[in-house]
N, C-alpha and C positions, 0 to 999 in steps of 0.2 A: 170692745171685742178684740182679745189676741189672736194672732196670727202665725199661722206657720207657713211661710214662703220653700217650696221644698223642690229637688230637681235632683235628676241622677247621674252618675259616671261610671266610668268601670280604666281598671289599669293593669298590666303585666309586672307582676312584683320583681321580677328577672327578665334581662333583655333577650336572655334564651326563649324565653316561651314564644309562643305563634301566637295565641290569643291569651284578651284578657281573661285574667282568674279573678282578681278582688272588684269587687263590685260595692260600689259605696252609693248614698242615696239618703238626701237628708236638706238643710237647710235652715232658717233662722225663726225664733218665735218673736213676738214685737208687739207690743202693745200700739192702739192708732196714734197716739200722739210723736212717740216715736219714729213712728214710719213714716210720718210727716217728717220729721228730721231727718231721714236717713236718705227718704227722697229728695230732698234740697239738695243735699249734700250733695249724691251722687250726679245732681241733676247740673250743678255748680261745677264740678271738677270735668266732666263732657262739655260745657259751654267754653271751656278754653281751647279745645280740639274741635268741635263738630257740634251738630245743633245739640241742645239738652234734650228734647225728646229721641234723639235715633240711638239705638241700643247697644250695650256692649257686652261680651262676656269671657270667659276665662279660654277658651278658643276662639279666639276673635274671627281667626278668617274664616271661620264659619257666617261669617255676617258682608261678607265680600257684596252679598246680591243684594242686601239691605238696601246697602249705600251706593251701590252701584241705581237701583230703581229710584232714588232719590239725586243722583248728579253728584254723590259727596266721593266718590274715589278716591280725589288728593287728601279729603280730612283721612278717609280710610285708611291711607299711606301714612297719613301723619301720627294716628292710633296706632298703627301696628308698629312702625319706627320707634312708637315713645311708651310701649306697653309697660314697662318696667316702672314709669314717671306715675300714670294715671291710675294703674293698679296700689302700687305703693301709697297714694294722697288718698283713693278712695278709704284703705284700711285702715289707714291711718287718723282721718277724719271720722270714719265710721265708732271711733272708739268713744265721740262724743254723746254716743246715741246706747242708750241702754236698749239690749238685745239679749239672747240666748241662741247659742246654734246647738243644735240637736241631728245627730249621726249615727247612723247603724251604717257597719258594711261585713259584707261574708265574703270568704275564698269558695273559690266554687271547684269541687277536687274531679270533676266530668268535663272540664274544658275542653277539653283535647277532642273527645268522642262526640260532645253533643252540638249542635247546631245553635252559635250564638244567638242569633236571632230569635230563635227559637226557644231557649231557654229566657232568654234577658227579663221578659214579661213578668214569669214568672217569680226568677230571684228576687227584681224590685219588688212586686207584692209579698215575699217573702220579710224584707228589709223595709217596708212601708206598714206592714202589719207590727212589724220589732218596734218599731220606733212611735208606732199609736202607741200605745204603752207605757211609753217611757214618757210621750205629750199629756198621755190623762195621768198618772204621776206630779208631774210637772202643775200640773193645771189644781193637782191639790194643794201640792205647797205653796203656789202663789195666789191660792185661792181664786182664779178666772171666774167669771159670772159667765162669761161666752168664750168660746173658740171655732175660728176658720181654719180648715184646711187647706191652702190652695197651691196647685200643681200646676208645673209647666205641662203641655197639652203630649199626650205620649206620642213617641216616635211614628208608632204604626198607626196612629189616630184611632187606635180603639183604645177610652176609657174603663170599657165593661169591667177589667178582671181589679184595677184599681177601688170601683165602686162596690167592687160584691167584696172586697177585703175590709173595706169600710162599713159598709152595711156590717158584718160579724162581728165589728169592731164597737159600733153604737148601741145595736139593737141586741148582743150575745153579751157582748164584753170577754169576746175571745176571739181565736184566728178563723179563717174559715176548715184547718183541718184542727181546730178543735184545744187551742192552747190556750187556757184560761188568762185574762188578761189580770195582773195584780192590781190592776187603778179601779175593776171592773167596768161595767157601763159606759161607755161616752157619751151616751144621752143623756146620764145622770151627772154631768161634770160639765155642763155646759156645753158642747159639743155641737155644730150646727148639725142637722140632721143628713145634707149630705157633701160630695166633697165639690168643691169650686176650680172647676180647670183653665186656664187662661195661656195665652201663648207670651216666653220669655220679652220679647222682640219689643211686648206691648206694657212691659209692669217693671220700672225702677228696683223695687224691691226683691223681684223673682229674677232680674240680672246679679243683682250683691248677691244670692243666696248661690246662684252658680261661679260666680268667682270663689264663693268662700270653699263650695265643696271640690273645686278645681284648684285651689289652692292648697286645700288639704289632700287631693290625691299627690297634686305632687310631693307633700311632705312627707306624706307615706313612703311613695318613693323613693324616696332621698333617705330617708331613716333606712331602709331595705337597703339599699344598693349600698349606703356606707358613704355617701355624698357627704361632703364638709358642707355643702349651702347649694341653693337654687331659690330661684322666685316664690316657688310656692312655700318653701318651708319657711323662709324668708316671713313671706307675709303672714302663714299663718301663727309664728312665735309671735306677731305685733299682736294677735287675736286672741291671743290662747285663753285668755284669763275672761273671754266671754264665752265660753264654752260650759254649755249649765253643769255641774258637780254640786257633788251634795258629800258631807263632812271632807271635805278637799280633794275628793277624788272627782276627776274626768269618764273615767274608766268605767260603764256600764250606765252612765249617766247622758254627758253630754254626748260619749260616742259608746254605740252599744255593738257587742260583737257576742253571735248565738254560741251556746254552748257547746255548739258542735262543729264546732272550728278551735278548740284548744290552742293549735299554734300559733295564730292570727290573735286568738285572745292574750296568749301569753306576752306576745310580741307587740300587741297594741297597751299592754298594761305598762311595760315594761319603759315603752316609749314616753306614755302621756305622765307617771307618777312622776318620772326625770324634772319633766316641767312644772308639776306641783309642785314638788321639793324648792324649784328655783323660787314661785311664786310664793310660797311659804316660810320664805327667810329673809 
């Protein structure tokens, strides 16, 4: 059974804005045998900092309490000290492990006016609906007999608006307001019937799937802003070439952007063909 380990972010394309506008939300597909490799891995490069089970991810000191309720502090200090080391070997080694990451993100042009919180739910179901689409696609060309869904546990601890975009998604083979899905069906493509929530803290797999999409927001940014280099774009050039495309494109494939964001699309095309081209010669 394939898998899609998935989780979301959001960024400020410009250090002028007050809130974030792009909203990214995605993650890695992974056959089990795989994920048994990937989880070693990751499990093996944490055993040289701190125990292999206690969690890491692309905001570390989001994890402060973690390892603070476990007595690890000092490894805590020694992770965050050595982030650049740990995150580089995991990507690095990850490249051993056949994977596909799979991405939608939109600009959202109401920031300013609407209440983050408030919308966030939303967008993601918006950008979790985009990218079913693009996994039952996906799931024809590799031919899947199964597929899991599975999601870090949302913010506000209600699953519901997640489940009812899934539901349109399996049982419609559309969105829930009503956008025809091109793969049709997810019931019909393998598809388990509903989605599997789990908290990052607790799954190897669903920590690499938030460094990779915390990697990629920083790359975004760094492409916006006009950055020569940073960690994330860094790591995600080591990645680029696991990112699912289909006849050498990136672009509406591994990472999908709605058509009603033209400039993000233009600017997300214009980015990812650069690196096909490299990868292509």
């Amino acid at each position: 059974m394939y898998k899609w380990y998935a989780d979301d972010t959001e960024f400020r394309s410009e250090k002028r804005l007050i809130k974030p506008n792009i909203f990214v939300f995605g993650g890695i597909v992974i056959s089990p045998e795989e994920d048994r490799k990937l989880r070693e891995i990751i499990k093996e490069v944490k055993s040289k900092y701190t125990y292999p089970d206690l969690p890491v991810k692309w905001n570390f000191k989001d994890l402060k309490s973690v390892y603070k309720e476990f007595n690890r502090l000092d490894q805590y200090k020694g992770l965050l000290e050595n982030s650049y080391e740990w995150r580089r070997e995991i990507f690095e080694k990850s490249l051993e492990v056949d994977y596909k990451v799979v991405i939608s993100m939109l600009e959202n042009f109401q920031y300013i006016k609407n209440n983050l919180k408030k919308i966030k739910g939303e967008l993601n179901c918006i950008l979790f609906s985009n990218s079913l689409m693009r996994l039952g696609l996906l799931c024809k060309r590799i031919k899947a007999r199964e597929f899991q869904v599975i999601l870090d546990w949302p913010e506000n601890g209600n699953p519901t608006p997640f489940n009812r975009t899934y539901y349109y998604g399996f049982n419609r083979g559309k969105s829930k307001d009503g956008i025809e899905f091109h793969c049709g069906q997810l019931s019909k493509l393998g598809f388990q019937e509903s989605v599997m929530f789990t908290k990052m803290t607790h799954s190897n797999s669903l920590q690499f799937a938030d460094l990779v999409i915390g990697a990629f927001k920083d790359f975004c940014y760094a492409h916006m802003a006009g950055l020569p280099s940073s960690l994330g774009k860094d790591l995600t050039e080591v990645i680029i070439d696991k990112y699912d495309k289909y006849n050498g494109k990136i672009q509406n494939i591994g990472v999908n952007v709605p058509s009603n964001n033209p400039n993000l699309k233009t600017k997300m095309s214009q980015i990812l063909n650069e690196y096909m081209e490299k990868l292509n010669t």
